[in-house]
PAZAPA-4460 file (N, C-alpha, C; in steps of 0.05 Angstrom, whole numbers, plus 32768, in hexadecimal, padded with zeros to 4 digits):
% residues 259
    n_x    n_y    n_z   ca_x   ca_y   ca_z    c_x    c_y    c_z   seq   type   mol
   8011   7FE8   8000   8000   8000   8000   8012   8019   8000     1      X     A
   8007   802D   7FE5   801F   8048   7FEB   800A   805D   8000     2      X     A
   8022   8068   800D   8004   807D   8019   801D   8097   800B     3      X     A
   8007   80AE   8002   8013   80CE   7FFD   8007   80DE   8014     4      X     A
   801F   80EF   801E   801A   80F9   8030   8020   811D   8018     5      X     A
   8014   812B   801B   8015   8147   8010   8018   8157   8027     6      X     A
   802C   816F   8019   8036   8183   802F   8026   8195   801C     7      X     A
   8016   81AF   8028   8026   81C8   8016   802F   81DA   8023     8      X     A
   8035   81E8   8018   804B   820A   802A   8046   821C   8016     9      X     A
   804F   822D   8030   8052   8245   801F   8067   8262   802A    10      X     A
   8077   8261   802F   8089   827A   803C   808B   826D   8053    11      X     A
   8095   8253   805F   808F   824C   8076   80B6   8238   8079    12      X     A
   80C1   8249   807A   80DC   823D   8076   80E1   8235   809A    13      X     A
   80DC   8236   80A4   80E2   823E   80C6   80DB   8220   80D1    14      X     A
   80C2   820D   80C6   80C0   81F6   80D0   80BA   81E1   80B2    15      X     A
   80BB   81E7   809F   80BF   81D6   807C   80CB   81BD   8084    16      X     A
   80E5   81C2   808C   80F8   81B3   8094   80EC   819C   80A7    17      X     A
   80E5   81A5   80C3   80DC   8190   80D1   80C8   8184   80C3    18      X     A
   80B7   8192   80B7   80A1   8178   80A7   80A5   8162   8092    19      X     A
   80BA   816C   8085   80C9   8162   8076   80D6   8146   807E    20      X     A
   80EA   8145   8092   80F4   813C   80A1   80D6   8122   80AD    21      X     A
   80C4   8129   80B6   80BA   811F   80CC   80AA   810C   80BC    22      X     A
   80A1   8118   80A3   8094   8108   8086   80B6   80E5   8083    23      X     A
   80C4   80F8   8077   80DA   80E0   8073   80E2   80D0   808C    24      X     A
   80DD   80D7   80A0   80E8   80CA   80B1   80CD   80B3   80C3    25      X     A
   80C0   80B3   80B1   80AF   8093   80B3   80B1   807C   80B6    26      X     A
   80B0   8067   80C9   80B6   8056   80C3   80AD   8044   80A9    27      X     A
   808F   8046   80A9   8086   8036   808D   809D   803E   8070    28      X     A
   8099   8029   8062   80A5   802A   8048   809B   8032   8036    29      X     A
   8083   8037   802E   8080   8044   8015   806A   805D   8013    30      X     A
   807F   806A   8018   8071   808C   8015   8073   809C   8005    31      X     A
   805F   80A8   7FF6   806B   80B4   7FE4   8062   80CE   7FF0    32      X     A
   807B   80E5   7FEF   8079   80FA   7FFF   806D   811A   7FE9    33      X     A
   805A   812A   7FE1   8051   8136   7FCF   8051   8153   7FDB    34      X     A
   806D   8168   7FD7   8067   8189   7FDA   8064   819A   7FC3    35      X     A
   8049   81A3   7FD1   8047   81B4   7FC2   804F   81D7   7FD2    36      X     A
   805A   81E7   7FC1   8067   81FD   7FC6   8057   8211   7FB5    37      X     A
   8050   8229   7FC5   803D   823E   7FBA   804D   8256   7FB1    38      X     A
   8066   824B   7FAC   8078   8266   7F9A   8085   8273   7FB1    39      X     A
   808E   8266   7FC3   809B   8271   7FE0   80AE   8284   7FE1    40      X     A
   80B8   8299   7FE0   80CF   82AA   7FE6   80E7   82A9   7FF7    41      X     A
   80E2   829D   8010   80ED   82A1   802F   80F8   8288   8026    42      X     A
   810E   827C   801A   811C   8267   8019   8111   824C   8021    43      X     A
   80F4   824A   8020   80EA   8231   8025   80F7   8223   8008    44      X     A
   80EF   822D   7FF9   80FA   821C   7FDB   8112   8210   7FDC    45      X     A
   8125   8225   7FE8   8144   8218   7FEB   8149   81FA   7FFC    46      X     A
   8135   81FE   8018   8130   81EA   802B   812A   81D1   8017    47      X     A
   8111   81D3   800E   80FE   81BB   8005   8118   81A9   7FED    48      X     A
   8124   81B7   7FDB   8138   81B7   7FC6   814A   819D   7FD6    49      X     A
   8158   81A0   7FEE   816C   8195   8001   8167   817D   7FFA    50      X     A
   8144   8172   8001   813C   815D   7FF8   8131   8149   7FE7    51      X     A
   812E   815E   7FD1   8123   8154   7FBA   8125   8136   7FAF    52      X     A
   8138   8133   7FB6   8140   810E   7FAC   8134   80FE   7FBB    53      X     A
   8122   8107   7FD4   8117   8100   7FE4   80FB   80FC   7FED    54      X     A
   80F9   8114   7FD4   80D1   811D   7FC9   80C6   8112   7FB5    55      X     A
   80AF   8105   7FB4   80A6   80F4   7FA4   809E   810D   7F81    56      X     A
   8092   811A   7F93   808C   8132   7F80   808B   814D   7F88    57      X     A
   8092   8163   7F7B   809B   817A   7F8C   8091   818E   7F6F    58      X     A
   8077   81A6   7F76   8074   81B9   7F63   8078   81CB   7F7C    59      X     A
   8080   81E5   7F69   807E   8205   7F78   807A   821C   7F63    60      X     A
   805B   8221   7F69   804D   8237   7F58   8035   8243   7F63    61      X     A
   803B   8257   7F5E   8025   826E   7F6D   7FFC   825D   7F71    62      X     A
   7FF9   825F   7F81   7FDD   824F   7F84   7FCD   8269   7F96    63      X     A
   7FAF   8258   7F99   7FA1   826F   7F98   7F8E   8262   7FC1    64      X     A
   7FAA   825C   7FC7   7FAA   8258   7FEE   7FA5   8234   7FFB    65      X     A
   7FAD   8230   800A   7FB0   8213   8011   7F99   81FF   8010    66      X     A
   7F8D   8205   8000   7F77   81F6   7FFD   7F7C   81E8   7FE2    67      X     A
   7F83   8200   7FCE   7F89   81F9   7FB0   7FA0   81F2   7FB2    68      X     A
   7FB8   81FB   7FBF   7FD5   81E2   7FC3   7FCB   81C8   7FCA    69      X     A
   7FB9   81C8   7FE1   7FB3   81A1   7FE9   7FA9   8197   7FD6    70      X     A
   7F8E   81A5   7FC4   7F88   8192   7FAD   7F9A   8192   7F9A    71      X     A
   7FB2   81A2   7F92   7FCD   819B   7F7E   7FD5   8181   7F88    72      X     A
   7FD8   8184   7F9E   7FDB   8162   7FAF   7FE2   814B   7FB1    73      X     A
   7FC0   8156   7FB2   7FAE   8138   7FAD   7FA9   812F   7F8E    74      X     A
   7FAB   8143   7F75   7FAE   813B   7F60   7FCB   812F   7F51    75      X     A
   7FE3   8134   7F62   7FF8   8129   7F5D   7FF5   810F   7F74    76      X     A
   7FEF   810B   7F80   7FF7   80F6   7F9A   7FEF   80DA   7F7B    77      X     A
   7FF8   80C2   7F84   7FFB   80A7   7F75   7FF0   8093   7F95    78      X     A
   7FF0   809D   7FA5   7FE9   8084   7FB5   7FD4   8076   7FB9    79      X     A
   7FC9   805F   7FD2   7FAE   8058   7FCB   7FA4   8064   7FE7    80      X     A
   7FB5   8079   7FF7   7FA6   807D   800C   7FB6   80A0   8011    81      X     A
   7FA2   80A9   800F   7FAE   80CC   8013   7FAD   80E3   8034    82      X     A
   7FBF   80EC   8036   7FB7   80FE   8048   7FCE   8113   8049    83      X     A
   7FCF   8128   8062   7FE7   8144   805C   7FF2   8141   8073    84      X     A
   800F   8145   8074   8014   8151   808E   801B   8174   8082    85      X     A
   8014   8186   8095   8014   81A8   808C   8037   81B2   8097    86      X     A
   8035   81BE   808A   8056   81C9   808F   8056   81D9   80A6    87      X     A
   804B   81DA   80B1   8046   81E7   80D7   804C   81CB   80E5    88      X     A
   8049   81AC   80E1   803E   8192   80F2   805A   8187   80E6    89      X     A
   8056   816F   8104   8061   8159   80FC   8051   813C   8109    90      X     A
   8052   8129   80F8   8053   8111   8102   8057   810B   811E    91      X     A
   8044   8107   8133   804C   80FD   814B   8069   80E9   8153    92      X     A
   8064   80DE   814A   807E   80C5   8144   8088   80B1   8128    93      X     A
   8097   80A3   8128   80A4   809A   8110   8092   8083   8105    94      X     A
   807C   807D   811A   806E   8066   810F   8049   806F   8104    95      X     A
   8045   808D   8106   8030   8092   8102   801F   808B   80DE    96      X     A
   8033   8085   80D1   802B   8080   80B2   8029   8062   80B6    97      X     A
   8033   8048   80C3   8032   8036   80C8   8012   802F   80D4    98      X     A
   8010   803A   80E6   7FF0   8035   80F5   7FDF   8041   80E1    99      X     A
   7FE1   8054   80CF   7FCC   8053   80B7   7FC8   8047   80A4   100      X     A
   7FDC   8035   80A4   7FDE   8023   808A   7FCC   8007   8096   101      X     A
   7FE0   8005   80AE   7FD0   7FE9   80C9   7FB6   7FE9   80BE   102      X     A
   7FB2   8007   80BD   7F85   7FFE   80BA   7F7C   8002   80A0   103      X     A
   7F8F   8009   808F   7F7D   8017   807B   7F85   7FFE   8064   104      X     A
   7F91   7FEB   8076   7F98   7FD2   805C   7F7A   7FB5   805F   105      X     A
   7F6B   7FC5   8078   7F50   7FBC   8079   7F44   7FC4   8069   106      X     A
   7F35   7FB7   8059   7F24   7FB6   803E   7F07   7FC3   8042   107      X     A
   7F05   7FBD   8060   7EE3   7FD6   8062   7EEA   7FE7   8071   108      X     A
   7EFF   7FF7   806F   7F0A   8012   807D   7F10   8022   805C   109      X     A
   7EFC   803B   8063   7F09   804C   804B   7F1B   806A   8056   110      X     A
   7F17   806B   806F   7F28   8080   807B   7F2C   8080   809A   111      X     A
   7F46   808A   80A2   7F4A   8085   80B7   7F56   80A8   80CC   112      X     A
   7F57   80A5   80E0   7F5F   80B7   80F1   7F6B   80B8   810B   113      X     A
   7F73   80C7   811A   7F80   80CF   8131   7F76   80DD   8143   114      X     A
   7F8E   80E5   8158   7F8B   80FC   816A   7FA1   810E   815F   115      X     A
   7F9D   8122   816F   7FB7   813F   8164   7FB1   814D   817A   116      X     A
   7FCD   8154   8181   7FD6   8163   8191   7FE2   8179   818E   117      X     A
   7FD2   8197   818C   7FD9   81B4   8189   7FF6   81B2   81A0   118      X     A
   800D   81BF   8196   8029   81BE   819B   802E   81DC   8198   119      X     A
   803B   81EC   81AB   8046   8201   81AA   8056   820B   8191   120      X     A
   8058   821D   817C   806D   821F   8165   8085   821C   816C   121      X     A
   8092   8223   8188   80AB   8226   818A   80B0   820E   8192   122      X     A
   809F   8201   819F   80AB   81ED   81B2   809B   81D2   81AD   123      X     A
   8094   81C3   8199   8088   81B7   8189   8086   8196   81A2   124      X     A
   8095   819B   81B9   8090   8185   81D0   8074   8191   81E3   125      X     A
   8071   81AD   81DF   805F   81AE   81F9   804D   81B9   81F2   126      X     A
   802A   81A5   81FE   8015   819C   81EF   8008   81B6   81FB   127      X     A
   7FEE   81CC   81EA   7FE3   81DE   81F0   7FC9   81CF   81F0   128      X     A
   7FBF   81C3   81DF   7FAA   81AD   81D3   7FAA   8192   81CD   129      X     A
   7F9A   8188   81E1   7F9E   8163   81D8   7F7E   8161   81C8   130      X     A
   7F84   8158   81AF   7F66   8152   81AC   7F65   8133   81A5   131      X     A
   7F53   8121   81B3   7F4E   8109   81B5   7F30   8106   81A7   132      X     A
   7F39   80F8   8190   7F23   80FA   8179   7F09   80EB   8189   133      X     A
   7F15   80D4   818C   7EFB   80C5   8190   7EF2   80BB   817D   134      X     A
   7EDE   809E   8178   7ECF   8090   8164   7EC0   809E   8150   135      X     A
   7EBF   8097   813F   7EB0   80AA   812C   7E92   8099   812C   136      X     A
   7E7C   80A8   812D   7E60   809D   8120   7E52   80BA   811D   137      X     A
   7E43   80B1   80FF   7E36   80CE   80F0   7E2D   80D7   80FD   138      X     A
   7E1E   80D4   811A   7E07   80E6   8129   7E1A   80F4   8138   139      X     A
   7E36   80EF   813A   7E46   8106   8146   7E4E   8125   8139   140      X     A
   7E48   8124   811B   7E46   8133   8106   7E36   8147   8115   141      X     A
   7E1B   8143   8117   7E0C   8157   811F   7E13   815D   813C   142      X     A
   7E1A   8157   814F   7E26   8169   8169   7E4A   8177   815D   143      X     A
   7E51   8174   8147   7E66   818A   813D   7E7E   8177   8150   144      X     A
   7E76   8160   8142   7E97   814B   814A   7EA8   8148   8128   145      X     A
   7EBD   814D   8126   7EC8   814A   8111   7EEA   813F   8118   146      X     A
   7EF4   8135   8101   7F0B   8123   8113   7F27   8134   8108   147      X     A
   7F3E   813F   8115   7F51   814B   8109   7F5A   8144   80EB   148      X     A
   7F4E   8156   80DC   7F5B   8151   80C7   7F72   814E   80C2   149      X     A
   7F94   8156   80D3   7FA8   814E   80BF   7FAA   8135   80C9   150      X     A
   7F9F   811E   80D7   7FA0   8101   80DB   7F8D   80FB   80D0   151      X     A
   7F85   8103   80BF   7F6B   80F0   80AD   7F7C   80E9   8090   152      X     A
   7F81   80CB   808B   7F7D   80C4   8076   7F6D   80B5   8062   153      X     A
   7F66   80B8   8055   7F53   80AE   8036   7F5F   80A2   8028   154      X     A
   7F52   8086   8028   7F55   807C   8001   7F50   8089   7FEB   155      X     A
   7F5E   808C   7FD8   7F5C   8093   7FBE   7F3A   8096   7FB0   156      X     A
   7F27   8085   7FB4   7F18   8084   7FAF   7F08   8097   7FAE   157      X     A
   7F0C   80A0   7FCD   7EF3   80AD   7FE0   7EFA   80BF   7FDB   158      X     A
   7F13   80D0   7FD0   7F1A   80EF   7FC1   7F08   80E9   7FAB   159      X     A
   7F0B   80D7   7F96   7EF9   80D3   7F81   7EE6   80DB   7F7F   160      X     A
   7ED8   80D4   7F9F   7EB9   80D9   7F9F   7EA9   80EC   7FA9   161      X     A
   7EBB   80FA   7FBA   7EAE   8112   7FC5   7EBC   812D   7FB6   162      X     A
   7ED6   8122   7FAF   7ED8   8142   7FA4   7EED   8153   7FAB   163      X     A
   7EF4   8169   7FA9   7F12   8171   7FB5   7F07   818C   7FBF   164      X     A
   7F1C   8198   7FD3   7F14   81A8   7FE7   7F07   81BD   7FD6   165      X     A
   7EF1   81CC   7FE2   7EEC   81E9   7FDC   7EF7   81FF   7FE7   166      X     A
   7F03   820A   7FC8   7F0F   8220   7FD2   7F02   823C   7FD8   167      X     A
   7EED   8232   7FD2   7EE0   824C   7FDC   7ED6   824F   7FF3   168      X     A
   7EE1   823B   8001   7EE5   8240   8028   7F06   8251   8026   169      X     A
   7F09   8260   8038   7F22   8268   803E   7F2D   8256   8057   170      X     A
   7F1A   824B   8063   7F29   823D   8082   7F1F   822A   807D   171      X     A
   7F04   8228   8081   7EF4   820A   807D   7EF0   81FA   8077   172      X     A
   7F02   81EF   8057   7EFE   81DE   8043   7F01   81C9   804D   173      X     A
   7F11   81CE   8061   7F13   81B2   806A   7EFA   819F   807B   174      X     A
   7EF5   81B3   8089   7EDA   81AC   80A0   7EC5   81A4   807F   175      X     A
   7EBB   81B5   806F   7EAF   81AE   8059   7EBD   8194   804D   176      X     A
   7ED2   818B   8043   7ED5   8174   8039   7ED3   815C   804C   177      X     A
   7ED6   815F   8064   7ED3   8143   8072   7EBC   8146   8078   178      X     A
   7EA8   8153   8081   7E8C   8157   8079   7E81   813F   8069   179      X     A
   7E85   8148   804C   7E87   8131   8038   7E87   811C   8039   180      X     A
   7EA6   8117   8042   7EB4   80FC   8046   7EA1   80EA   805E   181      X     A
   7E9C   80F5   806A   7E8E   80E3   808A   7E7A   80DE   8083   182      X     A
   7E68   80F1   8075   7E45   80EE   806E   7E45   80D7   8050   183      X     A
   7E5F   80DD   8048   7E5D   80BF   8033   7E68   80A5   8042   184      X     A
   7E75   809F   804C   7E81   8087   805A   7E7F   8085   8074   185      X     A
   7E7E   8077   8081   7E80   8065   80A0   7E8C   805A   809F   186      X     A
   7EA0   8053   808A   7EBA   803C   809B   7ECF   8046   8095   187      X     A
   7ECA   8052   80A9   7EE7   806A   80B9   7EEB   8058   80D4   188      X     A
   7F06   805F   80DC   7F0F   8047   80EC   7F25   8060   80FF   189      X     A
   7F22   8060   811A   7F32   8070   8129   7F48   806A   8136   190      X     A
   7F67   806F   812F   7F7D   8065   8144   7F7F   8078   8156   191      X     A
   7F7B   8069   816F   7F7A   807A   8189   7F9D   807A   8192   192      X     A
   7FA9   8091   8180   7FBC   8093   818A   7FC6   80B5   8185   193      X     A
   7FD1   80BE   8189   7FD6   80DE   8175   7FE7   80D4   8167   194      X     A
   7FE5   80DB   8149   7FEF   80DE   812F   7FFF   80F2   8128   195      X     A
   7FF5   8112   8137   8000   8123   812A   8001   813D   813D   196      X     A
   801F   814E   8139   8025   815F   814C   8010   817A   8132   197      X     A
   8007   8191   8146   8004   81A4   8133   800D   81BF   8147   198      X     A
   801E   81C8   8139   8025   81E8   8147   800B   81FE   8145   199      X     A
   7FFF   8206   8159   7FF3   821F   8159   7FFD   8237   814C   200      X     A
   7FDF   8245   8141   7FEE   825F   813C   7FDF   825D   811C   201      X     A
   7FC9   824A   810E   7FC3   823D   80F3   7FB3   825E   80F2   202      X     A
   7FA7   8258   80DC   7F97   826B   80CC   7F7E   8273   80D8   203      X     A
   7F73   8258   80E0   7F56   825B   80EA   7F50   8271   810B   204      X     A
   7F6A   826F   8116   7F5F   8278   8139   7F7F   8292   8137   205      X     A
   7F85   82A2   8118   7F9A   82AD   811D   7F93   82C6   812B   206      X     A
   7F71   82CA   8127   7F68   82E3   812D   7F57   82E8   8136   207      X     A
   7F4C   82F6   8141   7F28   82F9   8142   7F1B   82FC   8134   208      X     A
   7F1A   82FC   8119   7F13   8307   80FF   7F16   82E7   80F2   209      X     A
   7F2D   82DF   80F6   7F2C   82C6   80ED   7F23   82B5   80F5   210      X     A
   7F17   82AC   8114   7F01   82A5   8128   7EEC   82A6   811A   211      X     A
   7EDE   82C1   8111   7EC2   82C5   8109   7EC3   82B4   80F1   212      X     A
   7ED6   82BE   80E6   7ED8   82AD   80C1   7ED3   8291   80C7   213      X     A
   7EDF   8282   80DB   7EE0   8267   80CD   7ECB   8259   80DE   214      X     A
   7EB3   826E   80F4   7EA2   8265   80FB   7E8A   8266   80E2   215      X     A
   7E89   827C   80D9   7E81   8288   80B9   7E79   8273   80B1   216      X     A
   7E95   826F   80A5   7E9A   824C   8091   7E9A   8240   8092   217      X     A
   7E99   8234   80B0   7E93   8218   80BA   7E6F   821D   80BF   218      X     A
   7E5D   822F   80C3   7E44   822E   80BF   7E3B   822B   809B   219      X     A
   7E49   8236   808E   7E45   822E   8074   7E49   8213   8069   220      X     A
   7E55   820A   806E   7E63   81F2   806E   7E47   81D7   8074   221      X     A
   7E40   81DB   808B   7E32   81CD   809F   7E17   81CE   8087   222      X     A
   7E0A   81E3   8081   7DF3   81E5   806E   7DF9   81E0   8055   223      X     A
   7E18   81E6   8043   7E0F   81DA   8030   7E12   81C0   8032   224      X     A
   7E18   81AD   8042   7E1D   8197   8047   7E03   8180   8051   225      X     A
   7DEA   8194   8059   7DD3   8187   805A   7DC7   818D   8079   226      X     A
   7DD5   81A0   807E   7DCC   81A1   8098   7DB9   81BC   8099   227      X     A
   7D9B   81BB   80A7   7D8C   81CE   80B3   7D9D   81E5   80C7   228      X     A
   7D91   81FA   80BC   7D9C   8214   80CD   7D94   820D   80E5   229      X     A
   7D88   8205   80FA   7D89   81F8   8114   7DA3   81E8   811C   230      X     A
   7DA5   81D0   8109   7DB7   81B6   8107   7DCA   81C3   810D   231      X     A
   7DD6   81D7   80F8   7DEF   81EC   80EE   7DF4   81F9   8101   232      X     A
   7DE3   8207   8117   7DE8   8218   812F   7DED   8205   813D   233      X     A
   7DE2   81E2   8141   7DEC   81DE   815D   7DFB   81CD   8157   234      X     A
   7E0B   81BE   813A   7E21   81BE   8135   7E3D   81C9   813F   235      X     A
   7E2F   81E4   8136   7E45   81F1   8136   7E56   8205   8156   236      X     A
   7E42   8202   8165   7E4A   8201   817F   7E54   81E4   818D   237      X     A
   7E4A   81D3   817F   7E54   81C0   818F   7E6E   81B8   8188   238      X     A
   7E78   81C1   816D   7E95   81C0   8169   7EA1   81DE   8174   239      X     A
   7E98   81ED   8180   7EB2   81FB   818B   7EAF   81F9   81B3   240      X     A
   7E97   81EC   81AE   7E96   81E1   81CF   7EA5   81C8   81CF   241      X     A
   7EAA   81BA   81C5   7EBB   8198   81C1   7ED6   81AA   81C7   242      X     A
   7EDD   81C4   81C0   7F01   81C6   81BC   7F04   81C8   81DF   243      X     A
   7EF8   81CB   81EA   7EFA   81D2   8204   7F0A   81BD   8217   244      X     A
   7EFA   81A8   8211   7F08   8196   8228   7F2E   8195   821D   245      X     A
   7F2D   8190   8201   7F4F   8190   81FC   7F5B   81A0   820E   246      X     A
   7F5A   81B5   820D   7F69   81C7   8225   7F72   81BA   823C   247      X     A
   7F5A   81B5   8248   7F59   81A6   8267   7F71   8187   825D   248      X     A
   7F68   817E   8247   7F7A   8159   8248   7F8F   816D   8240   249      X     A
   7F9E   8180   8231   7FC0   8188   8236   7FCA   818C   8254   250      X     A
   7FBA   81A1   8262   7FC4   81AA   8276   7FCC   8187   828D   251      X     A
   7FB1   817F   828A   7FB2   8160   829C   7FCD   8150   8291   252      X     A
   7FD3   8154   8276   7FE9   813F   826B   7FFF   8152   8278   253      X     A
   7FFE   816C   826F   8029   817E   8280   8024   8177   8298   254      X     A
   8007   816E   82B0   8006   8170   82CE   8017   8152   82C9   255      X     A
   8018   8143   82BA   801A   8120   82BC   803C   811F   82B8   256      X     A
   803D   8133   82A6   8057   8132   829E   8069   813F   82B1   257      X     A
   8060   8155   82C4   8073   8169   82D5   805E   8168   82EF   258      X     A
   805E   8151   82FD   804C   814F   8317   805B   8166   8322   259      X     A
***
């Protein structure tokens, strides 16, 4: 089984490297690793270049924001099972591409997922956010349960069938494409382990302005997706009431770690 893991960037030379790194340094064998580069200035290009003999496939051209780099992607990716790590993240550990393959070489599993742990930018050891996905079943959809996207991977297929991100979300496409993905399939299959570090500091919570936006678009999202303006309001509180407890499980994990 190949799995493609897609990066994209963009002016982000400061952690390229560690993702880079944290992609190749997998234990599974067959990865094919896919960056795409949005015409970077700040010497990311020079970085990514170091490793080229090491990149399965590598474009860099002006795109129109990380939504339309992930579907460049996903239209170059060759594997039978897709997902990203983001050039902010890394891989929890060296065996996280291994436990997705573990399940996804089950024949009634079409996608699989994790936990993720929000990580300080500077200090990529100490946890601000533990989010513990939990089982997936569709009636969790409507209380605004959704599973970290950069530990979600897909078979090939299920891009086939739902479609590739909308770019006409600026934050959301994502919450909109797995939307999709979950209301078409149930055999999604959960490793209860964390998969993936993510540095704070992303697009969606950079601002208060960006707060409103991607509440915005995550209510848009929710209705064009089939959900009643009721459904969509208590959706959509119930995914920014779910972020709450994470807080509380980091602080309990540094009390575990530094009694």
């Amino acid at each position: 089984m190949k799995i493609s893991v897609v990066t994209a960037v963009f002016n982000n030379a400061a952690t390229i490297r560690d993702a880079l790194e944290s992609t190749l340094s997998q234990r599974y064998p067959n990865v094919e690793l896919v960056v795409v580069d949005g015409g970077s200035t700040d010497g990311t290009q020079k970085i990514i270049e170091a490793y080229r003999d090491r990149i399965a496939t590598y474009v860099s051209e002006p795109d129109r924001g990380i939504y339309d780099a992930l579907n460049k992607g996903v239209r170059l990716a060759t594997g039978d099972v897709i997902g990203f790590l983001h050039s902010d993240d890394l891989f929890a550990d060296t065996e996280a591409l291994s436990r997705v393959t573990e399940v996804m070489r089950e024949p009634n599993v079409d996608a699989c997922y994790g936990d993720l742990n929000y990580v300080r930018k500077e200090a990529p050891h100490a946890i601000v956010r533990a989010w513990a996905a939990g089982d997936f079943t569709r009636g969790k959809l409507r209380r605004g349960w959704m599973p970290p996207h950069p530990t979600l991977y897909v078979r090939r297929e299920v891009y086939a069938g739902v479609g590739e991100f909308n770019t006409r979300y600026r934050i959301a496409a994502d919450y909109d494409w797995m939307l999709r993905v979950l209301q078409q399939t149930e055999r999604v299959r959960y490793v209860k382990r964390v998969q993936v570090l993510m540095r704070v500091g992303g697009a969606s919570n950079r601002s208060l302005k960006n707060i409103i936006r991607k509440s915005t678009e995550d209510y848009r999202a929710l209705r064009s997706n089939g959900f009643g303006a009721f459904a969509a309001v208590f959706a959509l509180a119930g995914k920014n009431i779910g972020k709450l407890p994470q807080f509380l499980f980091a602080r309990r994990g540094a009390r575990a770690r530094n009694p």
